[in-house]
C-alpha positions in Angstrom: 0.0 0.0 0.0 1.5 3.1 -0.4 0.4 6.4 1.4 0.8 9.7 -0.1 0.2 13.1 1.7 2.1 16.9 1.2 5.8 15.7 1.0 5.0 12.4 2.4 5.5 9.5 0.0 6.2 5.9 2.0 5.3 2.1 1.3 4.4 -0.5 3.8 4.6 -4.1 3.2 3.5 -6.5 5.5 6.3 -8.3 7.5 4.4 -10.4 9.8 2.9 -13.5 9.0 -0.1 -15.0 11.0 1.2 -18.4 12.5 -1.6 -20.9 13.3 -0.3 -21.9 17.0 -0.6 -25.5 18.4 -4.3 -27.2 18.0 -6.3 -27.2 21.2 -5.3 -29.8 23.8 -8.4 -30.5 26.4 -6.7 -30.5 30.1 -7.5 -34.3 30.6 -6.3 -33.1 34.4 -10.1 -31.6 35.0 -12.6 -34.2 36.3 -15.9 -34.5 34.2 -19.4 -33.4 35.8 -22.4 -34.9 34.2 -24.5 -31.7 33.1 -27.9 -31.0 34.7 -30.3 -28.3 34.6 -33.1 -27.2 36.6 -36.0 -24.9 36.4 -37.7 -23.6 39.4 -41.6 -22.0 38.3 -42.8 -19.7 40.7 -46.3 -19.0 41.7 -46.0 -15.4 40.5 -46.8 -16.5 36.7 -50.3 -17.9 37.6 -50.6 -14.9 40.1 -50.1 -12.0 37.0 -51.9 -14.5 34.7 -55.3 -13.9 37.3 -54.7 -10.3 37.8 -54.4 -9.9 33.9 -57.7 -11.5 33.3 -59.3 -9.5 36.4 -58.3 -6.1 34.5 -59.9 -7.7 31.3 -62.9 -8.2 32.8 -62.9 -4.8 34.1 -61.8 -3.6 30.9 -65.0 -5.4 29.0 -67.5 -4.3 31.4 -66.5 -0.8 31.3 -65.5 -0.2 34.7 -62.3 2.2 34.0 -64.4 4.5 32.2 -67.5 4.7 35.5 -67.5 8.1 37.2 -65.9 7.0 40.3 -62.7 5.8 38.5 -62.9 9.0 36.9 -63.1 11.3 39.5 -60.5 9.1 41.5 -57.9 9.6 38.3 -58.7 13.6 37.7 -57.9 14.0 41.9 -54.3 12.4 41.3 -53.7 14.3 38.5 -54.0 17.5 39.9 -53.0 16.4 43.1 -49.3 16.1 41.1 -50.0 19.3 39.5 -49.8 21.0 42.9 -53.8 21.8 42.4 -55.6 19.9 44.9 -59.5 19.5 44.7 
């Protein structure tokens, strides 16, 4: 390759070679563990599965959108607006 710049003319050539170095030896020195794996399920999946379908339900029979619910909602957000009812 050669680079060339104001004044600057040079040439590089590659000196090194890549040597492939000796193969892979396993340690034979390290005992051998069978592998096993384990899976713990926690309750919490069938807990969030029960909640989701709860909200669903609520969801269907319109109870986010009830006057309560909406009076709760427009308190908090003018309770973190500094405008308290």
């Amino acid at each position: 390759m050669y680079v060339q710049g104001l004044g600057h003319f040079s040439s590089i050539e590659p000196k090194a070679k890549l040597t492939l170095k000796k193969a892979f030896q396993a340690d034979t020195r390290k005992e051998n563990f069978p592998v096993t794996d384990t899976v713990e399920i926690s309750s919490t999946g069938s807990t969030r599965t029960a909640l989701l379908e709860q909200i669903r339900q609520k969801i269907k029979t319109g109870f986010y959108n009830s006057e309560s619910v909406l009076e709760d909602l427009s308190h908090g957000f003018a309770n973190s607006m500094g405008q308290g009812l």
